[in-house]
N, C-alpha and C positions, 0 to 999 in steps of 0.2 A: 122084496126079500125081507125077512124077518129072523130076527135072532133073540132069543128069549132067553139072554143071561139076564142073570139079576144078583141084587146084593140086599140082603133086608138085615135091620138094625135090630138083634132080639126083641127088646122091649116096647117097641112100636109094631112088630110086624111090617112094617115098611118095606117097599122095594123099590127098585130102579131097575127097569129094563130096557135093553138097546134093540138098535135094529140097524141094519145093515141096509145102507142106504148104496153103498157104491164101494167095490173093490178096483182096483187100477193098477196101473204104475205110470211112473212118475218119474223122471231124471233116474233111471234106473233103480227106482223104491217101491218094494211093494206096497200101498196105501191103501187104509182102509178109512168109510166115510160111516160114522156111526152116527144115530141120534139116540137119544135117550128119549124114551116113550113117551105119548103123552104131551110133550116140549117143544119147543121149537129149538132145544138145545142139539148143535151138532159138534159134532169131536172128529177132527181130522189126525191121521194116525199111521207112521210108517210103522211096518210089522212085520216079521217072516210069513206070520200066522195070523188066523182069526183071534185064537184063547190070548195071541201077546199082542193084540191089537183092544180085544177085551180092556185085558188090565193095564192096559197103558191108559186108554180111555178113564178105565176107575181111579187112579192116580191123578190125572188131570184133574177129575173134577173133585177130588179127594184135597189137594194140594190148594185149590182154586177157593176152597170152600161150599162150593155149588153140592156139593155130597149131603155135607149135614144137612142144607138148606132143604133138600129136596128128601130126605129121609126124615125130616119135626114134621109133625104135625099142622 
């Protein structure tokens, strides 16, 4: 399964895209298993939804650092 959000950083043209590796549940949570493309980075994620599973994902690695890292050159 594949999901092609992405986020790019004007000035670079950069992007970041996920893929849906695994939807579930969980202790009664809907969970979603994302990886960001490319990476061997994966993002474990409770969510109602896909889009608020997205951006939870972008927050984690926004909050973590790993965002900038992976949108420089």
């Amino acid at each position: 399964m594949s999901l092609r959000t992405q986020m790019k950083r004007p000035e670079t043209n950069r992007k970041v895209e996920f893929e849906l590796i695994k939807e579930y549940y969980y202790a009664s949570q809907h969970r979603f298993k994302l990886r960001v493309k490319g990476t061997s980075i994966t993002i474990n994620v409770a969510a109602n939804n896909l889009d608020e599973a997205v951006e939870k994902a972008f927050e984690i690695l926004r909050s973590s650092g790993a965002l900038k890292s992976l949108l420089e050159d």
